[in-house]
Structure formats: structure tokens, C-alpha cells
Phi, psi and omega in degrees: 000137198269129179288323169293344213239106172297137177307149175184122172288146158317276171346301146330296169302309207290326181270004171258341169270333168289351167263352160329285221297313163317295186317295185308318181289358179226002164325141167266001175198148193302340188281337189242015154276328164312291171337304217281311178303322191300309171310301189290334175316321191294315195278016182270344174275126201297129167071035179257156208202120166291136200283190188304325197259310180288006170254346148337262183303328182308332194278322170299320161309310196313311180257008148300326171291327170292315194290304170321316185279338163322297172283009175246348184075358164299117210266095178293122166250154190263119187267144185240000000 
């Protein structure tokens, strides 16, 4: 088991990588539109685990995207 690398259930990892493609597409900068396509590219290689500072911020876009609709009051529908 590699020490380095923070515990993150497959879950998780798998709904913080399906909001990538929203993050990049609703980025407010070109860098973290670069992030978010950059995860999903990555996260198509068989046994990749983000590293410690990129599961960071995937946690942090995510709930910025979420949050933003929160403070504008704008209502996210869920798609099934």
C-alpha cells in the first residue's frame, strides 16, 4: 500500500471524476479548465489514483460548483 497516496473510496473518486467534464465547462480560468480535462484524461488510465494535491482541488472544484449555485440561488437539476 503506497503512504503516500490519502485513503479515497472508489466512490467518491468515480462522482468527483464524473463532475470534472461541468467543472472545465463552467471554469472561471483557463487553469482550471486545464485541471478538470487533465483528471479526466488521466482518469481513463487502468489503476490511476489522483495524487494527494489533485484530490485536493477535485474536492475543492466540485464543491465550488455546487456552492456557486447555492449563492446565486439557482436550482441544479439532477440528471438521471
Amino acid at each position: 500500500m503506497n503512504m503516500h497516496r490519502p485513503p479515497i473510496r472508489q466512490e467518491e473518486l468515480e462522482r468527483l471524476v464524473f463532475h470534472m467534464p461541468v467543472v472545465a465547462e463552467s471554469a472561471s480560468t483557463g487553469w482550471a479548465k486545464s485541471f478538470a480535462l487533465s483528471i479526466v484524461r488521466q482518469s481513463r488510465r487502468r489503476g490511476w489514483r489522483p495524487s494527494p494535491k489533485q484530490l485536493h482541488i477535485m474536492r475543492d472544484l466540485v464543491s465550488d460548483l455546487f456552492a456557486y449555485g447555492a449563492d446565486h440561488g439557482e436550482d441544479l437539476s439532477v440528471i438521471e
